[in-house]
MIFI-232649 format. One record per residue (C-alpha): x, y, z; residue number from 1; residue in one letter. Coordinates in Angstrom, 2 decimals. Layout:
N
<pt east="X" north="Y" up="Z" n="NUM" res="A"/>
...
***
This chain:
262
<pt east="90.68" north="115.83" up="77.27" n="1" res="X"/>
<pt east="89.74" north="112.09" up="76.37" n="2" res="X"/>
<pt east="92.12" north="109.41" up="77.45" n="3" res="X"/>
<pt east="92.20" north="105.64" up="77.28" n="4" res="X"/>
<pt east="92.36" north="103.37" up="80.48" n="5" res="X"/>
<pt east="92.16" north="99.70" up="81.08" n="6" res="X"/>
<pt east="92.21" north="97.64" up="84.18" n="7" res="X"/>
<pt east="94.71" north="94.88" up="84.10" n="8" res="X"/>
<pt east="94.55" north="91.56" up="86.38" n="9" res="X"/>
<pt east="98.64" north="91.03" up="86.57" n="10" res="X"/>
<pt east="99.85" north="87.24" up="87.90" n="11" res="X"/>
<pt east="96.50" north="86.56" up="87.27" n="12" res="X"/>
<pt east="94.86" north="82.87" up="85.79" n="13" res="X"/>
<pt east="91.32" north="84.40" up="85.08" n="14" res="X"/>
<pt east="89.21" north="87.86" up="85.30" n="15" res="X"/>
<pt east="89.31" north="87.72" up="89.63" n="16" res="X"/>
<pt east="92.13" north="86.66" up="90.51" n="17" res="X"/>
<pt east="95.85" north="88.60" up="90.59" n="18" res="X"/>
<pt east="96.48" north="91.54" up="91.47" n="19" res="X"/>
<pt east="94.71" north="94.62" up="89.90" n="20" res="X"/>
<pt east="96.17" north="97.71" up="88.23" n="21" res="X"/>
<pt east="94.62" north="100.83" up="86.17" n="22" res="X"/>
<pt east="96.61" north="101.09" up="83.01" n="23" res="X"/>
<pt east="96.40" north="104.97" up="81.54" n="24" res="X"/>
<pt east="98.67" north="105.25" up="78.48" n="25" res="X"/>
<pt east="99.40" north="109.27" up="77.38" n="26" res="X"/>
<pt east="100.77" north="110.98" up="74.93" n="27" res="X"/>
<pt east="102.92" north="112.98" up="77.19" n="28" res="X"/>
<pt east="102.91" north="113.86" up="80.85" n="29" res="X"/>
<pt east="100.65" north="115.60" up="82.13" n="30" res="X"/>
<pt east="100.55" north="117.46" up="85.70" n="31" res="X"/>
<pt east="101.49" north="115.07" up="88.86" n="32" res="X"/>
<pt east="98.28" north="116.71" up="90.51" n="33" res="X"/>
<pt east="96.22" north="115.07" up="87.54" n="34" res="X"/>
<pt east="98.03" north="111.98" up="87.73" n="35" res="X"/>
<pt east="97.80" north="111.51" up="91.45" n="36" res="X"/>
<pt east="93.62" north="112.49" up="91.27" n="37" res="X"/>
<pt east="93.17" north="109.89" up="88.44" n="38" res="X"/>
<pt east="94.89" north="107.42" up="90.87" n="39" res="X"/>
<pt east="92.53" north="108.16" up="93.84" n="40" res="X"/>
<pt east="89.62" north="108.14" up="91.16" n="41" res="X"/>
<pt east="90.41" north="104.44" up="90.25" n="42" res="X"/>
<pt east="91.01" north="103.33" up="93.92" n="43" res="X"/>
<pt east="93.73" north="101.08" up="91.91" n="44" res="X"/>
<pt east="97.48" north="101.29" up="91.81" n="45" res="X"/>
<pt east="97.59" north="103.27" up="88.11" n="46" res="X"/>
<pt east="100.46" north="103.10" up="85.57" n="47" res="X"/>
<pt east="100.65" north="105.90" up="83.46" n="48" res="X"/>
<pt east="103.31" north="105.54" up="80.45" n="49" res="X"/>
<pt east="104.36" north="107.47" up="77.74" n="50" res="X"/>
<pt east="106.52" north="106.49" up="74.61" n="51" res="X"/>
<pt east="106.13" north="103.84" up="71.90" n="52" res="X"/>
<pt east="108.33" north="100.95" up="69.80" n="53" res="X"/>
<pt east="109.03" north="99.39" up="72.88" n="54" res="X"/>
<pt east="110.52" north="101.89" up="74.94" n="55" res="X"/>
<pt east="108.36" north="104.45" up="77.58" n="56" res="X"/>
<pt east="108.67" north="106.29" up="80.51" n="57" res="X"/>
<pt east="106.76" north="104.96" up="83.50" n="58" res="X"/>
<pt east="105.49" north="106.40" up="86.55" n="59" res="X"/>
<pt east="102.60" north="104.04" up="89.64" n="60" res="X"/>
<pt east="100.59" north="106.02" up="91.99" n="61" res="X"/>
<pt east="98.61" north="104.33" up="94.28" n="62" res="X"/>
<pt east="94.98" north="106.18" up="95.56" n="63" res="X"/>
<pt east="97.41" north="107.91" up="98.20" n="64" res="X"/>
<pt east="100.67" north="108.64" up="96.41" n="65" res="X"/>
<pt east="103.39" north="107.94" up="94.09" n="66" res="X"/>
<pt east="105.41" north="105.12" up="94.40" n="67" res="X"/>
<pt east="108.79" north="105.12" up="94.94" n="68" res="X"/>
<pt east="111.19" north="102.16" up="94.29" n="69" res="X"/>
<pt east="109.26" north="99.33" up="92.38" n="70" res="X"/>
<pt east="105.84" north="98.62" up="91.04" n="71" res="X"/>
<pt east="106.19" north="94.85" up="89.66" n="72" res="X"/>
<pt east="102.03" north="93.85" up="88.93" n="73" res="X"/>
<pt east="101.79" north="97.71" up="87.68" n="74" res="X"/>
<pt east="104.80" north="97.22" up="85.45" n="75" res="X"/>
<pt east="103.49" north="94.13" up="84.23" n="76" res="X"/>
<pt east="99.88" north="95.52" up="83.52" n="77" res="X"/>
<pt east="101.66" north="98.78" up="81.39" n="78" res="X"/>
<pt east="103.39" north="96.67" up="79.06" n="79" res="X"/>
<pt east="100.61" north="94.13" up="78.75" n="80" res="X"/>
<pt east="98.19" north="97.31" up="77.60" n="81" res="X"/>
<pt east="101.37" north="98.08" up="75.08" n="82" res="X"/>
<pt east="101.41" north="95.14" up="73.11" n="83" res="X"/>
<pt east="97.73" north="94.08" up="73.33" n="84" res="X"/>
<pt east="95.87" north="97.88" up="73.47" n="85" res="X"/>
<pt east="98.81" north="99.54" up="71.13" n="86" res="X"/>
<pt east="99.73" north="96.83" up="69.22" n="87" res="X"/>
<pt east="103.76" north="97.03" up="69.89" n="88" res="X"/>
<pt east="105.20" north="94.55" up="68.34" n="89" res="X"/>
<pt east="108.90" north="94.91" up="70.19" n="90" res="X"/>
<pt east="109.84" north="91.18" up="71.49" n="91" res="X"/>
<pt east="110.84" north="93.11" up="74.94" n="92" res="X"/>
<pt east="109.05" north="95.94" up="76.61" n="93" res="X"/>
<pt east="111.59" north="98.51" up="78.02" n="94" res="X"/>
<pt east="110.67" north="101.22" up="81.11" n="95" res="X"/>
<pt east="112.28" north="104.03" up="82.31" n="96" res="X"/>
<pt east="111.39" north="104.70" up="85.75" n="97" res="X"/>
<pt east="113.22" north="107.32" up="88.31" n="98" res="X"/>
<pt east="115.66" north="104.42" up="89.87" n="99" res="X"/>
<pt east="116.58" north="103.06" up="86.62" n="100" res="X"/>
<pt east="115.26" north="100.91" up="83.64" n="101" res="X"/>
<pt east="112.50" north="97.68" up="83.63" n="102" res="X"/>
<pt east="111.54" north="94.95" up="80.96" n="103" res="X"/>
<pt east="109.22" north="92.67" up="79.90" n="104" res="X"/>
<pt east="109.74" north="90.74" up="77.06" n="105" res="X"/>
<pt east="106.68" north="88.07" up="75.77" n="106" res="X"/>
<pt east="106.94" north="84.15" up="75.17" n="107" res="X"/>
<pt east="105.67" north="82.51" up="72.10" n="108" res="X"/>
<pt east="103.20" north="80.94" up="74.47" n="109" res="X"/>
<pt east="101.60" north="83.95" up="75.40" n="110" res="X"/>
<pt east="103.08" north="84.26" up="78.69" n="111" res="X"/>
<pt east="105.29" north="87.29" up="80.19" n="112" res="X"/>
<pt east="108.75" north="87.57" up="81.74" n="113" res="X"/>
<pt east="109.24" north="90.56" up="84.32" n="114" res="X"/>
<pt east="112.99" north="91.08" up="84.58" n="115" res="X"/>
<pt east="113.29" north="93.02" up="87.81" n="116" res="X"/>
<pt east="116.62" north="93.72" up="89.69" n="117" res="X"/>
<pt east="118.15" north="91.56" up="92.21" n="118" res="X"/>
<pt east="118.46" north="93.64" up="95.39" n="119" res="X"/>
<pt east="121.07" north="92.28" up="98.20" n="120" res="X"/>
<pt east="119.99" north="92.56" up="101.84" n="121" res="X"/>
<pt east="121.66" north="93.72" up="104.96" n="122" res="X"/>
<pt east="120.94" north="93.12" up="108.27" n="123" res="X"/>
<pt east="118.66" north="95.46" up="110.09" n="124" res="X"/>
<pt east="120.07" north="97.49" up="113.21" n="125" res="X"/>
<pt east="117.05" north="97.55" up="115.34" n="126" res="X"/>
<pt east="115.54" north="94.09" up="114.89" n="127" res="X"/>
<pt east="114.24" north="93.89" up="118.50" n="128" res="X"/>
<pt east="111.77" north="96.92" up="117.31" n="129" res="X"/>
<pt east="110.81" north="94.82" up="114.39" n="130" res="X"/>
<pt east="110.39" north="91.12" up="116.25" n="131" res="X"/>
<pt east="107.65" north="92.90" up="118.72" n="132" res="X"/>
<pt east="105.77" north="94.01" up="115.65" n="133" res="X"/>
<pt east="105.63" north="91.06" up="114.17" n="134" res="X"/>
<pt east="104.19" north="89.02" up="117.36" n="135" res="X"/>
<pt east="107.96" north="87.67" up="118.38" n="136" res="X"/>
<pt east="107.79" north="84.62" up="115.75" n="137" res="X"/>
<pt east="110.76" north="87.06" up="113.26" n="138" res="X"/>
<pt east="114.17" north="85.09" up="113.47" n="139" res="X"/>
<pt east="115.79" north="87.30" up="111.34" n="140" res="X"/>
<pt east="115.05" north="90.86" up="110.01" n="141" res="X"/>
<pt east="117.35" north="92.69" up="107.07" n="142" res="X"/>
<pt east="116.81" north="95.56" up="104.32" n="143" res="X"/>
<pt east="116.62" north="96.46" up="100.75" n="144" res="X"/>
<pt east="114.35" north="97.87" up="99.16" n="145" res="X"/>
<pt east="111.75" north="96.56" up="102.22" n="146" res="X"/>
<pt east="111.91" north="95.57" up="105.78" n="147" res="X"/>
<pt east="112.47" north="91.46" up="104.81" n="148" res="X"/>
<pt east="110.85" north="89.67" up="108.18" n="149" res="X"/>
<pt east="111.88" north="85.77" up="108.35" n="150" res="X"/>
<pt east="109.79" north="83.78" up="109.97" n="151" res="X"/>
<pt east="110.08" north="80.17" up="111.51" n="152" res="X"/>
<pt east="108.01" north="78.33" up="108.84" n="153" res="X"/>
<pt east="105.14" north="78.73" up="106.01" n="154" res="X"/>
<pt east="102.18" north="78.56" up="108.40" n="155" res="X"/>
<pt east="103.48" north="81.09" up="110.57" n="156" res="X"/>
<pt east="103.01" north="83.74" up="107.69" n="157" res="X"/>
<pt east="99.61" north="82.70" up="106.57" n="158" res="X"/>
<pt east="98.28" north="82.57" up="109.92" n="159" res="X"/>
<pt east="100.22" north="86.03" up="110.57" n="160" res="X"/>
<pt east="97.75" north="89.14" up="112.17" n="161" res="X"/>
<pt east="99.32" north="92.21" up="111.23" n="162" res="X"/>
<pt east="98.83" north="95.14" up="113.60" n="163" res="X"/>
<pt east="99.41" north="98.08" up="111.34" n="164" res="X"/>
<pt east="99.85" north="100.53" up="114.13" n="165" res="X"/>
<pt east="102.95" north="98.72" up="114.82" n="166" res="X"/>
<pt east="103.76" north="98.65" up="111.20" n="167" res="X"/>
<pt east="103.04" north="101.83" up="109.69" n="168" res="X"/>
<pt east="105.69" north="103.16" up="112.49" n="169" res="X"/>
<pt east="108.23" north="100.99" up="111.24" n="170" res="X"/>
<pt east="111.22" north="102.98" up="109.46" n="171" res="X"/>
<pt east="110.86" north="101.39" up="105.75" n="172" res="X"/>
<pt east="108.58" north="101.56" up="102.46" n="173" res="X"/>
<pt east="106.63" north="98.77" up="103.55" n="174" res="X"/>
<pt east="107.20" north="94.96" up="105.32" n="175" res="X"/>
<pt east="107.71" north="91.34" up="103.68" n="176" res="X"/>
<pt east="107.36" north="88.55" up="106.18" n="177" res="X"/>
<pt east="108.52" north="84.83" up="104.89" n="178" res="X"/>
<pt east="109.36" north="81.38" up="105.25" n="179" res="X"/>
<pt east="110.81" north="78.15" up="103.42" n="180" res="X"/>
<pt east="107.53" north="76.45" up="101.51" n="181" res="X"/>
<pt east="106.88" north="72.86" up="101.03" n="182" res="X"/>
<pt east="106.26" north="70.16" up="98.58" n="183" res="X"/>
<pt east="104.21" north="72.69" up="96.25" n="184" res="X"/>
<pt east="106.39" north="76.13" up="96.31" n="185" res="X"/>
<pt east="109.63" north="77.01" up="97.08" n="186" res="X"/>
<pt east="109.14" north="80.04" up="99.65" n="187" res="X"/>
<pt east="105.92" north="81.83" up="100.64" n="188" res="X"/>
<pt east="105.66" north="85.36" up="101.60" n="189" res="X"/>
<pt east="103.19" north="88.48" up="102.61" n="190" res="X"/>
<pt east="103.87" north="91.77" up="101.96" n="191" res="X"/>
<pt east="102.37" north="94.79" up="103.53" n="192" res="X"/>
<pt east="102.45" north="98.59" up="103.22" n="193" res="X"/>
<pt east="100.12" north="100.90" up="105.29" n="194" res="X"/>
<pt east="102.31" north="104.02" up="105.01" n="195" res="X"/>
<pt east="101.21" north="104.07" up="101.16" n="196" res="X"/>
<pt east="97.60" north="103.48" up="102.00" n="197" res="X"/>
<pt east="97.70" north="99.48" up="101.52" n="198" res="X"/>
<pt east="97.66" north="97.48" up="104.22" n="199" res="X"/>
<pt east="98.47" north="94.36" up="102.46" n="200" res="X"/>
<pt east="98.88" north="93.75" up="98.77" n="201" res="X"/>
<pt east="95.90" north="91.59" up="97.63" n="202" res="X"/>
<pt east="97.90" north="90.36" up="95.07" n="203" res="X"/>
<pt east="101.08" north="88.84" up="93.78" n="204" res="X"/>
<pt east="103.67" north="91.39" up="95.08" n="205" res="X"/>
<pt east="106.68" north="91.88" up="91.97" n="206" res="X"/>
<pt east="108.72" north="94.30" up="93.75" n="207" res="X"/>
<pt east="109.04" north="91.98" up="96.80" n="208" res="X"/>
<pt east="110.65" north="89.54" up="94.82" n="209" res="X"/>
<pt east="113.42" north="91.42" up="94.20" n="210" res="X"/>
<pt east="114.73" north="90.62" up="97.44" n="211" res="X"/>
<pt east="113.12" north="87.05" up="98.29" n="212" res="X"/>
<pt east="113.84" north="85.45" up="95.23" n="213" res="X"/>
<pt east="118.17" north="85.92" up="95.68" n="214" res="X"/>
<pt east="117.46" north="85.46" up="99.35" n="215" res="X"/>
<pt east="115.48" north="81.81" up="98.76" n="216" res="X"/>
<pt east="117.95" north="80.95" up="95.93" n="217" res="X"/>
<pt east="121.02" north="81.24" up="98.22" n="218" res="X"/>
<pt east="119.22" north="79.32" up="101.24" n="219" res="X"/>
<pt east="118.08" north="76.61" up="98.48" n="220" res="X"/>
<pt east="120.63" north="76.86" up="96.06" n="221" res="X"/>
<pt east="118.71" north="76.67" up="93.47" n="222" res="X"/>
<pt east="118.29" north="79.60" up="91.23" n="223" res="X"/>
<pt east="114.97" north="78.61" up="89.74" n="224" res="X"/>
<pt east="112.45" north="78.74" up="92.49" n="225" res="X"/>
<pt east="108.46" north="78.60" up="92.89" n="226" res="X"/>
<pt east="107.15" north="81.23" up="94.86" n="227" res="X"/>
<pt east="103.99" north="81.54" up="96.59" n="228" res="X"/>
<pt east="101.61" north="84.91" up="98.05" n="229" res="X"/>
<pt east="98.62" north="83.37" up="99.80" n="230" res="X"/>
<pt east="96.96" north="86.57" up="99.97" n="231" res="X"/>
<pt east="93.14" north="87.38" up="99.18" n="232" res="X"/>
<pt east="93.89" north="87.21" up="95.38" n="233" res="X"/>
<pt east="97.52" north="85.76" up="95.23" n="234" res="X"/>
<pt east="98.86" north="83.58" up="93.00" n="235" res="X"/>
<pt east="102.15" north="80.76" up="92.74" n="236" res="X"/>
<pt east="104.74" north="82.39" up="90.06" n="237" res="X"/>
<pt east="107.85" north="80.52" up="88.44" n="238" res="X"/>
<pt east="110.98" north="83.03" up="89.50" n="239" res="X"/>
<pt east="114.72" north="82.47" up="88.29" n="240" res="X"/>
<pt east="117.50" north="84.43" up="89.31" n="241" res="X"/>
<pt east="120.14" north="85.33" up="86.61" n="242" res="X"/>
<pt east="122.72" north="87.05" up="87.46" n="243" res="X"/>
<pt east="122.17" north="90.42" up="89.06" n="244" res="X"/>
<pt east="118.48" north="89.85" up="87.27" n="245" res="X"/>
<pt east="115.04" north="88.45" up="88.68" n="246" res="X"/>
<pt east="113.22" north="87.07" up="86.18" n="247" res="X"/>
<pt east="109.44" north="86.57" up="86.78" n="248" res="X"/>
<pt east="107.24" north="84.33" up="84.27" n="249" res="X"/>
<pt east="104.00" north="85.05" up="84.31" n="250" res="X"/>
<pt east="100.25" north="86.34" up="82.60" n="251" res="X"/>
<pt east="98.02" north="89.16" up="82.84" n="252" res="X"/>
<pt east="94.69" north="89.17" up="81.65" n="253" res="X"/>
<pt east="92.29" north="92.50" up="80.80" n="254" res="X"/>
<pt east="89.31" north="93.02" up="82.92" n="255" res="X"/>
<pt east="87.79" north="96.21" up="81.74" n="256" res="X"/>
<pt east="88.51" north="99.35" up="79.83" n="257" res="X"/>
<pt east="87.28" north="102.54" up="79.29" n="258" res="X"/>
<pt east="87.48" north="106.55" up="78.85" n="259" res="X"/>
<pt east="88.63" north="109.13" up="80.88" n="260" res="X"/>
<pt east="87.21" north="112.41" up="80.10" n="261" res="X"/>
<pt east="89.07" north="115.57" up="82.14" n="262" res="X"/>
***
């Protein structure tokens, strides 16, 4: 079996920077055994799709395991490979995944829009457990989708050590620490996940932004916002919240593609 795969820089301005995903489009599922050895292969988070005329099922694994919940850069990469690989010509990208139903519709300019769920937080029960792992600077922990850390201020997360011992014991999916910004972004944040084999995202984290983007908007209120992920290969991204919708404007760019033979 022969089978198309591309690697896709999502949030990204040029061919190293963003955050990196394998794209491998299908023609129908194959077994999750495959799909999770084609995912270690790549050492990438993969998208695997299936479908066409802008609508397809969607499934991420990282090199470890399947993701559950939200995959925002590999989401962005799949339909990205759709209308530039498969030539789909819908004006809005639509994904099925197992918790419900993603889009990404494409600007005139050439640009994307990621139109991701707004997830409420609640507080967190045992946020003593959480301040120690996260040094004692945390004024305020809560949950959605992640463990969402606040800390005092913007240096305070870029200068932040993680100790994933502490974190990988932590009850959640994975840990976003952040604070207000300044004169040049809105909010910044870090986001971190050792318990799916990534100890920090490299990248510009989507999924996060599900949470900090209603969470900034209320504190700023504002509902347009910049947001910023100094990680290794991060990136500043335009966010609006709409609704019950966070909308994410931003590019992807192809770095390489290839054959899979199996």
């Amino acid at each position: 079996m022969k089978l198309p795969i591309y690697q896709i820089n999502s949030f990204a301005s040029g061919p190293f920077s963003g955050n990196p995903a394998a794209v491998c489009p299908l023609p129908n599922w194959i077994g999750d055994d495959l799909l999770q050895r084609i995912a270690t292969e790549t050492r990438l988070t993969t998208a695997f799709f299936v479908g066409d005329d802008g609508e397809y099922e969607l499934r991420w694994f990282t090199p470890h395991t399947e993701i559950s919940g939200i995959c925002g850069h590999g989401t962005l990469a799949a339909a990205f490979v759709a209308v530039t690989e498969l030539n789909d010509d819908a004006d809005s990208i639509g994904f099925g995944i197992k918790d419900g139903r993603l889009e990404v519709s494409r600007r005139r300019d050439g640009t994307y829009v990621l139109d991701l769920p707004a997830l409420v937080q609640e507080p967190f029960a045992d946020s003593d457990t959480i301040k120690a792992a996260f040094g004692g600077k945390a004024t305020s922990v809560l949950a959605a989708l992640d463990l969402f850390v606040i800390f005092p201020c913007a240096d305070d997360v870029i200068d932040f050590a993680p100790d994933y011992h502490a974190l990988i014991s932590l009850p959640c999916r994975a840990a976003v620490i952040t604070a207000r910004g300044d004169d040049d972004f809105d909010f910044v944040s870090r986001w971190f996940c050792p318990k799916q084999g990534e100890e920090e995202d490299i990248g510009f984290t989507g999924s996060a932004h599900c949470s900090l983007v209603p969470y900034w908007a209320k504190q700023l209120g504002r509902s347009s916002l910049r947001a910023r992920q100094p990680s290794l290969r991060g990136a500043t991204v335009d966010c609006e919240l709409r609704a019950d919708r966070v909308l994410l404007y931003c590019t992807a760019v192809k770095y390489m593609e290839g054959q899979l033979y199996l």
